[in-house]
C-alpha positions, 0 to 999 in steps of 0.5 A, spaced: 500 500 500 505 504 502 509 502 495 502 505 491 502 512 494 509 513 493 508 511 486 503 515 485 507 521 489 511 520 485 508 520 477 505 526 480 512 530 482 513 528 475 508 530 471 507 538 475 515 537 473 514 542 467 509 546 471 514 548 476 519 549 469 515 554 468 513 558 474 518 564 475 521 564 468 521 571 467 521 573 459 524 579 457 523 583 451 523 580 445 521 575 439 519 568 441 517 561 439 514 554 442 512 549 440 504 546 441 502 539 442 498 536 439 497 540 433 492 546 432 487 546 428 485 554 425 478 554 430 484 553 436 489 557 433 484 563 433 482 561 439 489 561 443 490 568 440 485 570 442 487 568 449 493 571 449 492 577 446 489 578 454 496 579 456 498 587 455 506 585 455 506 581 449 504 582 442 505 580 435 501 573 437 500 568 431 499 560 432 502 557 425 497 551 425 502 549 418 508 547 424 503 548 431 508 553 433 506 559 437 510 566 435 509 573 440 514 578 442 515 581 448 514 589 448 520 593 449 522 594 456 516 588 459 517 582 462 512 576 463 512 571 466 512 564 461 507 561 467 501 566 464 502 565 458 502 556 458 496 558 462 493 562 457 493 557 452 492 551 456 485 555 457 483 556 450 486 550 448 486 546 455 488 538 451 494 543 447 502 543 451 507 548 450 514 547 449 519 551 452 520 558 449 526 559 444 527 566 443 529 569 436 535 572 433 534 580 431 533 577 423 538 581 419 537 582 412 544 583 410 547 578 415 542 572 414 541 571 421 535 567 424 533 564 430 538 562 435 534 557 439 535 560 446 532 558 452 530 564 457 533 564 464 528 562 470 529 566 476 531 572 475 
């Protein structure tokens, strides 16, 4: 009996593993993309950008249901924290995941830079 709660302790510690990821990581200024799982369709990326464009400091929203990525950018001189920004999504969409966000390079046309894949830093 005993063995049967741990487990079910700890499947669950397991489970919120990604939750806790998430609370507390600030984003700053700048463009983003995550992934969504499982893919969206166009009535649930309407949806989603509609419940993220809520949240006064982000902006630029678009859900691509081509890929299921999700697109923002965080206005200049603003900071959010990643958790409300799941938590948006999950209330549009609430069977859809999100990735971890990967912050975008400044796009340089002479330069042909792109993304650069970057996680934000949690805590701070």
């Amino acid at each position: 009996m005993q063995s049967k709660r741990f487990l079910a302790g700890f499947l669950a510690a397991a489970l919120a593993a990604p939750a806790l990821w998430a609370a507390g990581t600030m984003l700053s200024s700048g463009k983003y993309t995550a992934q969504l799982t499982p893919a969206v369709n166009e009535k649930s990326a309407d949806t989603i950008e509609k419940q993220l464009d809520q949240i006064q400091e982000i902006n630029a929203i678009d859900v691509k249901p081509k890929d299921s990525t999700l697109h923002f950018t965080v206005k200049d001189n603003a900071q959010v924290d990643w958790a409300r920004i799941t938590n948006a999504v999950k209330a549009a969409a609430p069977t859809t995941a999100v990735g971890q966000p990967m912050q975008e390079a400044a796009s340089s046309s002479a330069t042909g830079t792109g993304a650069t894949g970057t996680p934000p830093r949690s805590g701070y």
